[in-house]
TIVO-2410 file (N, C-alpha, C; in nm, 3 decimals):
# residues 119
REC num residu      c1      c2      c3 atome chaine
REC   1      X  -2.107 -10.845  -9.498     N      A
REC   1      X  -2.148 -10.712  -9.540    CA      A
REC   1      X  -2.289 -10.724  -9.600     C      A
REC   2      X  -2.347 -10.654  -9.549     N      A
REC   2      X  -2.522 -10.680  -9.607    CA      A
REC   2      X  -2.498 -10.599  -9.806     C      A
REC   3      X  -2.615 -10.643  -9.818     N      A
REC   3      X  -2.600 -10.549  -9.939    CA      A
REC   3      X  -2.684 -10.460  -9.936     C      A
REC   4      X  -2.611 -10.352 -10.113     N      A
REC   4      X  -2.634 -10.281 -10.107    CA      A
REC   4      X  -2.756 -10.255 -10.201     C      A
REC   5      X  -2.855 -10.205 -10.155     N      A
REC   5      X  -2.989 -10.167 -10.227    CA      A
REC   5      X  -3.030 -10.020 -10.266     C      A
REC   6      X  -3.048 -10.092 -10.410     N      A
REC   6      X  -3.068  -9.923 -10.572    CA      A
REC   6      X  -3.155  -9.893 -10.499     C      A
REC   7      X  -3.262  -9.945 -10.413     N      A
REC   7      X  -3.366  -9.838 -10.370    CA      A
REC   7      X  -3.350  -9.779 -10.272     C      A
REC   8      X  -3.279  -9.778 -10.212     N      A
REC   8      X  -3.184  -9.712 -10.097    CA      A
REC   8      X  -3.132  -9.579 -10.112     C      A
REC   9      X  -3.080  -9.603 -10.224     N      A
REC   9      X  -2.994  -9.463 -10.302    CA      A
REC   9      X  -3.099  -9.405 -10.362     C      A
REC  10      X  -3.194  -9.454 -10.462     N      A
REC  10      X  -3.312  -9.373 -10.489    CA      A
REC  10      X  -3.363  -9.270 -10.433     C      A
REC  11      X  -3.388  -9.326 -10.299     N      A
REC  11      X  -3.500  -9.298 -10.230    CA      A
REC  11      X  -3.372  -9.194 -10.101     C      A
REC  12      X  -3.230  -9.207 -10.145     N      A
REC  12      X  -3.198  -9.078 -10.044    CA      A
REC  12      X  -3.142  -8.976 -10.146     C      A
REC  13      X  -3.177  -8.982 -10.294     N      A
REC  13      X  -3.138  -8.900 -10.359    CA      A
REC  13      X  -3.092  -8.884 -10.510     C      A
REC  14      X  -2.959  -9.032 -10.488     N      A
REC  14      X  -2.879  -9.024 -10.546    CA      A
REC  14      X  -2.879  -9.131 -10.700     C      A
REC  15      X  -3.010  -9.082 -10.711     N      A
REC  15      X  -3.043  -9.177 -10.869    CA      A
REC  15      X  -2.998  -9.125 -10.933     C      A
REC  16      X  -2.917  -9.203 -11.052     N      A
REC  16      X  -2.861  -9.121 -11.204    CA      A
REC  16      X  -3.007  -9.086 -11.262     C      A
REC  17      X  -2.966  -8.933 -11.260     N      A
REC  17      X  -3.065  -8.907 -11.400    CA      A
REC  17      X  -3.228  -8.877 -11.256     C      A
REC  18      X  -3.231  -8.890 -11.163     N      A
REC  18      X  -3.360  -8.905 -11.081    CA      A
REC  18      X  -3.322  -8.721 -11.032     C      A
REC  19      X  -3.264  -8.709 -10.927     N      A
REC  19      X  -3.255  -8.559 -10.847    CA      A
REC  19      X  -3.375  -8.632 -10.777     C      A
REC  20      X  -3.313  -8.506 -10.684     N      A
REC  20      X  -3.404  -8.547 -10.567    CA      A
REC  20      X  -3.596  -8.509 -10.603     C      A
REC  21      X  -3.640  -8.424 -10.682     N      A
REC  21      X  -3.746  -8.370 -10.702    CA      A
REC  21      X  -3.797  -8.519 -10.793     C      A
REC  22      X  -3.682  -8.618 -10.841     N      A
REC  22      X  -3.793  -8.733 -10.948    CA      A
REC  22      X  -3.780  -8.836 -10.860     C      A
REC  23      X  -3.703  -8.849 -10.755     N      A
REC  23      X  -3.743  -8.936 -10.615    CA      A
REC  23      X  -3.906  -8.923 -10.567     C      A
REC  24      X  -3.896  -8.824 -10.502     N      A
REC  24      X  -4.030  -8.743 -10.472    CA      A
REC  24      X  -4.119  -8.785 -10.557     C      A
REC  25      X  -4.131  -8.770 -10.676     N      A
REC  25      X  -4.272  -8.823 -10.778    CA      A
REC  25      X  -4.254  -8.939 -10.771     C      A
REC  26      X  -4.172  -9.014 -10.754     N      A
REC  26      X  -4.152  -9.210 -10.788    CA      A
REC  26      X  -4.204  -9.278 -10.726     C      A
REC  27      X  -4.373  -9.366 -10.747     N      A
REC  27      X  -4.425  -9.407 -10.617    CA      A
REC  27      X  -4.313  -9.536 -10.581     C      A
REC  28      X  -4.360  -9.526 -10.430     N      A
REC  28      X  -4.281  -9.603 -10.373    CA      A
REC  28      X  -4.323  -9.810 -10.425     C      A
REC  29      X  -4.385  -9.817 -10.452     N      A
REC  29      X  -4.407  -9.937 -10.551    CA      A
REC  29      X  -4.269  -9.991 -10.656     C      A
REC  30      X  -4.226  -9.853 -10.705     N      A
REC  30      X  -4.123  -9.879 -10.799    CA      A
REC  30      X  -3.979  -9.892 -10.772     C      A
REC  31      X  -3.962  -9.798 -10.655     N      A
REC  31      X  -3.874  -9.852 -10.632    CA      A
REC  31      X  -3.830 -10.003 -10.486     C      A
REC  32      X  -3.977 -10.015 -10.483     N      A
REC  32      X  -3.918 -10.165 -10.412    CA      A
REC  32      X  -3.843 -10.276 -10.498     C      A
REC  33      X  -3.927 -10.288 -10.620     N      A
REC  33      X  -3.887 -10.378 -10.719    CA      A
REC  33      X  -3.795 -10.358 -10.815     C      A
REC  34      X  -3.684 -10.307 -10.773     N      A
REC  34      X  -3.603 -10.246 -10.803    CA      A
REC  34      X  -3.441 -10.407 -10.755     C      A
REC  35      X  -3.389 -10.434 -10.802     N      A
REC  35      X  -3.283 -10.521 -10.735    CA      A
REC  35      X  -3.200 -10.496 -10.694     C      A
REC  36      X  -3.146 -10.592 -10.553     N      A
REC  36      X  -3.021 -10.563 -10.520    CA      A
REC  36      X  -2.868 -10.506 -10.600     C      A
REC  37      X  -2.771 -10.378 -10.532     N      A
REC  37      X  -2.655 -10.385 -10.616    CA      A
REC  37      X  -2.592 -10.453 -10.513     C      A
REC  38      X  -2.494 -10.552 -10.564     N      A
REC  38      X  -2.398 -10.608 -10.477    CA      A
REC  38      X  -2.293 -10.514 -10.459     C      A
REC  39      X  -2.164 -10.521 -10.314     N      A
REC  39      X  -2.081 -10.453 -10.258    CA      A
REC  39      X  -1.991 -10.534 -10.263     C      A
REC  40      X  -1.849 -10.522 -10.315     N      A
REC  40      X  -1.761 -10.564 -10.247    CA      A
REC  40      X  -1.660 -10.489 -10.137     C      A
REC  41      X  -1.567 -10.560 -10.093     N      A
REC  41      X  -1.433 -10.467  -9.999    CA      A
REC  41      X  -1.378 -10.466 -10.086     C      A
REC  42      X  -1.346 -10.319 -10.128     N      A
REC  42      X  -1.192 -10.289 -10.209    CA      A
REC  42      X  -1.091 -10.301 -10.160     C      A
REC  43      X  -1.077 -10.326 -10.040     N      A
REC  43      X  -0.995 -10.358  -9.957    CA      A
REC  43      X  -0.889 -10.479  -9.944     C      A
REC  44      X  -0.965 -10.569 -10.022     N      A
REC  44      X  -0.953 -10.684 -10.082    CA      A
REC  44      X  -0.883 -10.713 -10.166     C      A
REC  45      X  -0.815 -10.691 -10.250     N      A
REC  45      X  -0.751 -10.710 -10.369    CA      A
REC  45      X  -0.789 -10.565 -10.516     C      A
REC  46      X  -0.843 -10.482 -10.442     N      A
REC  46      X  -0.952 -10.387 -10.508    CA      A
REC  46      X  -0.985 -10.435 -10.669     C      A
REC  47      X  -1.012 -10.371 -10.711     N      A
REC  47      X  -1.145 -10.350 -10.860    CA      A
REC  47      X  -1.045 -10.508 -10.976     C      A
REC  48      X  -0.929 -10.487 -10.941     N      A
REC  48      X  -0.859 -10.635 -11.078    CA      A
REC  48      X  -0.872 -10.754 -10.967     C      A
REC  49      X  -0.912 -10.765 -10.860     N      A
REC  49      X  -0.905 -10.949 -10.751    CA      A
REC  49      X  -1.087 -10.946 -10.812     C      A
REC  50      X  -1.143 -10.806 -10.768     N      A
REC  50      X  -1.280 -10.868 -10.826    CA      A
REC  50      X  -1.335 -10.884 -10.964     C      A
REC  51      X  -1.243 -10.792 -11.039     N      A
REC  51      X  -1.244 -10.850 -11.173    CA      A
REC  51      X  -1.229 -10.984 -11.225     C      A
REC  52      X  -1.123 -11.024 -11.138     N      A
REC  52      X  -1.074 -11.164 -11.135    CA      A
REC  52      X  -1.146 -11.249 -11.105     C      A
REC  53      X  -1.240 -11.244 -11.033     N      A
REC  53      X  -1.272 -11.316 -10.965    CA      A
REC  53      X  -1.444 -11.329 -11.012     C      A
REC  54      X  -1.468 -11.215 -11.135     N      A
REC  54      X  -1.589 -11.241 -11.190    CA      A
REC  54      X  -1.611 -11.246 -11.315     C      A
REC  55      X  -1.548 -11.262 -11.397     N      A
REC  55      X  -1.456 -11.220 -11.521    CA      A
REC  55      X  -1.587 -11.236 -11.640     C      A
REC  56      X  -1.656 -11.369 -11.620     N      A
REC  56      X  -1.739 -11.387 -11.681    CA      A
REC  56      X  -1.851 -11.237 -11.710     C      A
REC  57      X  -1.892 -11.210 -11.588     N      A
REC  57      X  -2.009 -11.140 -11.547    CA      A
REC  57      X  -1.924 -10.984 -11.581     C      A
REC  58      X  -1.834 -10.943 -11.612     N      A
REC  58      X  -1.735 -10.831 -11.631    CA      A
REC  58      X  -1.757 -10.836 -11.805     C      A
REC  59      X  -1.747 -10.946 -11.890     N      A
REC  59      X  -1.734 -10.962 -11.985    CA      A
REC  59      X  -1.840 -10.908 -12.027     C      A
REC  60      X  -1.993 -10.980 -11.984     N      A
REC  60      X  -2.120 -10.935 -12.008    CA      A
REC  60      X  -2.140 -10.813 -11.987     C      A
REC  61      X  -2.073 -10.757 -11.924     N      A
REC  61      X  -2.129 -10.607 -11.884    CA      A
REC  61      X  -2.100 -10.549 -11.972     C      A
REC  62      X  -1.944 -10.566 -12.043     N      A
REC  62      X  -1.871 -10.507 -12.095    CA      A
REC  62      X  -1.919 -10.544 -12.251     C      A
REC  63      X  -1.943 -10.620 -12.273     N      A
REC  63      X  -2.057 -10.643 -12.443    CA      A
REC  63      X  -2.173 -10.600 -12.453     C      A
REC  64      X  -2.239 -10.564 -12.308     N      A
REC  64      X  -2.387 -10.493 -12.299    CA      A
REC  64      X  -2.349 -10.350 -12.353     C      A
REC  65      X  -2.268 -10.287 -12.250     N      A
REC  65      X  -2.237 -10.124 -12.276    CA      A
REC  65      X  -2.170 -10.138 -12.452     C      A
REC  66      X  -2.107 -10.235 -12.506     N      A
REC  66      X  -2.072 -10.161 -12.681    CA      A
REC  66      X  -2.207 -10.175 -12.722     C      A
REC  67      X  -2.273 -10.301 -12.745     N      A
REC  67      X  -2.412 -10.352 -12.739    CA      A
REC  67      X  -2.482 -10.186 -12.813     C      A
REC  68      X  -2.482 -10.122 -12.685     N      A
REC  68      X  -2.561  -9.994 -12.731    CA      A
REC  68      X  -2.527  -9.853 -12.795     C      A
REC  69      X  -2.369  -9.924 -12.859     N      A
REC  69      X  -2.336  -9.809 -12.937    CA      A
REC  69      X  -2.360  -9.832 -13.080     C      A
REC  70      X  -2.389  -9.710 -13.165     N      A
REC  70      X  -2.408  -9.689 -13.274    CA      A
REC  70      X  -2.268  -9.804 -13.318     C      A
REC  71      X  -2.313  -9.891 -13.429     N      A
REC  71      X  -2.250 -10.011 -13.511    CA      A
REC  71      X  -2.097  -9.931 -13.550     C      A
REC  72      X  -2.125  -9.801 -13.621     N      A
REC  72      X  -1.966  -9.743 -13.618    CA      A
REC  72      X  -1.868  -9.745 -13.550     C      A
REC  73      X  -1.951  -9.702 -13.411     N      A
REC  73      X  -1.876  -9.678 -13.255    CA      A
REC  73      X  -1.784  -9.830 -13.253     C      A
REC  74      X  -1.875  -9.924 -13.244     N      A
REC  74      X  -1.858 -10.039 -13.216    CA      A
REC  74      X  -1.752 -10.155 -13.310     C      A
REC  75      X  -1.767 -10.064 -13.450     N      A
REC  75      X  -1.673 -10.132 -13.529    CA      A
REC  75      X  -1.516 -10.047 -13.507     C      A
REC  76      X  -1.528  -9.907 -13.481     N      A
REC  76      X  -1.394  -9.884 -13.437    CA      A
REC  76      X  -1.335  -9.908 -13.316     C      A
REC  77      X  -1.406  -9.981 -13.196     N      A
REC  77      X  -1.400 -10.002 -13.067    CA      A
REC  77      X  -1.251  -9.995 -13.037     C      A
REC  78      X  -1.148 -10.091 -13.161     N      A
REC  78      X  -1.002 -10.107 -13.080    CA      A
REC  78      X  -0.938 -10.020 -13.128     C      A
REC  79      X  -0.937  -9.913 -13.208     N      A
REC  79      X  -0.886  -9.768 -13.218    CA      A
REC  79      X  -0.935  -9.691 -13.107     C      A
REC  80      X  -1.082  -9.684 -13.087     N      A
REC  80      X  -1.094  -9.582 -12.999    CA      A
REC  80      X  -1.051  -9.607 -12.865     C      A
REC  81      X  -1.030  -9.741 -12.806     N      A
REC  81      X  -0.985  -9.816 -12.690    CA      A
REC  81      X  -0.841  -9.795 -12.711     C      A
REC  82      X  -0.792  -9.765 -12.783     N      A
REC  82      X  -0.629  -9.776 -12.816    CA      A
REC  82      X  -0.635  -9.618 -12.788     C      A
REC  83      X  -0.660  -9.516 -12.848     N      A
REC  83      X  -0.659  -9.376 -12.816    CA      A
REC  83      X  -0.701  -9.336 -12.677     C      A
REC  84      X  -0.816  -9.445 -12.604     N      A
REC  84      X  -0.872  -9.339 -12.500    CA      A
REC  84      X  -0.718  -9.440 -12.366     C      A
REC  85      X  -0.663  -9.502 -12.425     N      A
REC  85      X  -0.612  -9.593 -12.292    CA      A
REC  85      X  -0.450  -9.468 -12.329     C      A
REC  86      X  -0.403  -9.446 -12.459     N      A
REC  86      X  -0.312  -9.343 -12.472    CA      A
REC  86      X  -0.359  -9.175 -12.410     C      A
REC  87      X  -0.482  -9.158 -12.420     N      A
REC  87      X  -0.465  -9.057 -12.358    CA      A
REC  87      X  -0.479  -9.074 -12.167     C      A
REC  88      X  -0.526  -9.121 -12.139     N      A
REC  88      X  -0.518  -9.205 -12.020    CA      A
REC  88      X  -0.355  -9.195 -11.954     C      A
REC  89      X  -0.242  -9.272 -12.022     N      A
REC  89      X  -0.132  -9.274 -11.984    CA      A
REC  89      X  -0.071  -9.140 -12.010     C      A
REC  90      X  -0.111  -9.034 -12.121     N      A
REC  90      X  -0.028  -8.920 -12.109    CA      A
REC  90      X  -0.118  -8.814 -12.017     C      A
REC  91      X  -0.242  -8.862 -11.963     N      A
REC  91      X  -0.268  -8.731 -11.837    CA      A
REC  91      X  -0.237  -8.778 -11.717     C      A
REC  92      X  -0.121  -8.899 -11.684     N      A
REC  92      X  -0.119  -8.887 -11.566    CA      A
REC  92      X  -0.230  -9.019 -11.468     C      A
REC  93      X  -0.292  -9.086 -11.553     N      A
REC  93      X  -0.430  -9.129 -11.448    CA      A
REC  93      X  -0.381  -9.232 -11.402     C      A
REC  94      X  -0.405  -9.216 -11.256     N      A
REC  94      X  -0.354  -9.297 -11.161    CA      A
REC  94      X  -0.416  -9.464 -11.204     C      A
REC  95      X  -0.503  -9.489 -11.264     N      A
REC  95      X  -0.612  -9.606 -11.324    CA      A
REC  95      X  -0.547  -9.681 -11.415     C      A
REC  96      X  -0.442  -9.677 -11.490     N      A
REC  96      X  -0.391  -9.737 -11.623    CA      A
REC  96      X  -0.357  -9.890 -11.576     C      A
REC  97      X  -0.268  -9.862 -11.462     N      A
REC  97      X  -0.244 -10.003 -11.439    CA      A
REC  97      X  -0.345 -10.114 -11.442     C      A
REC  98      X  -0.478 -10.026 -11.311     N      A
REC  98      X  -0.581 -10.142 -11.313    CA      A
REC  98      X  -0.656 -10.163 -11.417     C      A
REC  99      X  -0.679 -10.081 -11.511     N      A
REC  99      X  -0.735 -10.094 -11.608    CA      A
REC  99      X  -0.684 -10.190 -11.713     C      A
REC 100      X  -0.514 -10.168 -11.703     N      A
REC 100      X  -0.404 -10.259 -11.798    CA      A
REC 100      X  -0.461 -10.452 -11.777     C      A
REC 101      X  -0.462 -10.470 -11.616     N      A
REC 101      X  -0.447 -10.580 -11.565    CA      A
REC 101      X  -0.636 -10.617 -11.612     C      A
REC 102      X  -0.758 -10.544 -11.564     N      A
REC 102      X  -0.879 -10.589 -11.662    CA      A
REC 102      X  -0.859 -10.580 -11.772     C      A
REC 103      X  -0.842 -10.522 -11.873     N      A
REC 103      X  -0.844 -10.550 -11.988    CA      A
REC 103      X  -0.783 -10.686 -12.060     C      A
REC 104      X  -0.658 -10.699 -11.954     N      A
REC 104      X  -0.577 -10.849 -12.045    CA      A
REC 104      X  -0.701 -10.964 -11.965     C      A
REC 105      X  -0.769 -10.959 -11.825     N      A
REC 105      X  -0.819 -11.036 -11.788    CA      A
REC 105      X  -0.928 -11.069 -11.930     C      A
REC 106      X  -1.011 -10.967 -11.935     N      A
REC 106      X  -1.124 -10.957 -12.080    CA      A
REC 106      X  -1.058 -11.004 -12.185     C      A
REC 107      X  -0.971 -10.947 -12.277     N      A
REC 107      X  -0.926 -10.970 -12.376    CA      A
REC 107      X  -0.982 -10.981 -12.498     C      A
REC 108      X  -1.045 -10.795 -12.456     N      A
REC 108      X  -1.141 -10.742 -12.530    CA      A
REC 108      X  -1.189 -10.590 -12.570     C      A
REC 109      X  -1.132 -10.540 -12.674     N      A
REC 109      X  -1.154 -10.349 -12.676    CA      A
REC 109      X  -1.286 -10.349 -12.574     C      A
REC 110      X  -1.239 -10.195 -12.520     N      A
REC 110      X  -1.335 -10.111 -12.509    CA      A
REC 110      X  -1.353 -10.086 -12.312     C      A
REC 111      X  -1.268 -10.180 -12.290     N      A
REC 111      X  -1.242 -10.145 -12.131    CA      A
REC 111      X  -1.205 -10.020 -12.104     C      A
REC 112      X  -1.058  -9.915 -12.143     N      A
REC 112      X  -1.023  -9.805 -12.165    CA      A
REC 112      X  -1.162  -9.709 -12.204     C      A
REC 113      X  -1.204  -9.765 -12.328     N      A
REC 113      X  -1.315  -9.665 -12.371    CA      A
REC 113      X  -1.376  -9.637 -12.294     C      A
REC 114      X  -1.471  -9.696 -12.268     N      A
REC 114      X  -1.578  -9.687 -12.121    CA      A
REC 114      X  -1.560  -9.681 -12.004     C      A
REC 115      X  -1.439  -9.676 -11.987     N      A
REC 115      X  -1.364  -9.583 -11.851    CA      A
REC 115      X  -1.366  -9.444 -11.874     C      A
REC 116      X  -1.302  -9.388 -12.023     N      A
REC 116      X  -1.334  -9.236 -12.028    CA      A
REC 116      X  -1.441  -9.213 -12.057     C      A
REC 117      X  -1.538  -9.282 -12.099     N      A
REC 117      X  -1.637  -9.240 -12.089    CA      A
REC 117      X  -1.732  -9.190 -12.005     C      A
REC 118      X  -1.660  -9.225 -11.872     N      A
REC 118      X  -1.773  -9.214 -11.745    CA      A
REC 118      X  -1.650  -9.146 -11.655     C      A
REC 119      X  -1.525  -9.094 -11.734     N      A
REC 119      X  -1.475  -8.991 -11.618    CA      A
REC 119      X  -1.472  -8.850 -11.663     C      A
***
């Protein structure tokens, strides 16, 4: 599977935070130097085989994103990870499991959190 390239998506639209009108202004300089995103097949074992299978690099991600929360945020992390993974299981979200199975991989608040955070 070739990969997949941020300037690719840029440049057909679909930048967070870009719209298509801040594509258009972005010289094309910027987004060459822009880096590869890697792809996997979900097909594969989906989102917990590649969790598994990168656990390290999952971890980092996952200390970058508290990283940039206000020190409060970050000191209540396993309450608010404990509330957002309870409300999670009482709406129904089809995600709990995989989320259940990363989180014990991490073995670390804030997986739950930053799942609702971005749904």
């Amino acid at each position: 599977m070739s990969p997949f390239h941020r300037r690719d998506v840029l440049k057909a639209g679909f930048g967070i935070g870009c719209g298509i009108a801040g594509i258009a202004a972005m010289p094309a300089e910027a987004t060459e130097r822009l880096p590869d995103i890697p792809l996997f097949d979900a097909r594969d074992g989906g989102p917990v085989e590649h969790a598994r299978a990168h656990v390290e690099t999952m971890r980092k991600l996952l200390q970058t994103c508290l990283a940039s929360l206000p020190v409060t945020a970050r000191w209540g992390a396993s309450g608010i990870d404990s509330a957002a993974r309870s409300w999670l299981r009482a709406s129904g979200s089809p995600y709990v499991g995989e989320l259940d199975a990363i989180a014990a991989l991490l073995k670390e608040s804030g997986v739950y959190m930053l799942n609702t955070s971005y749904e």
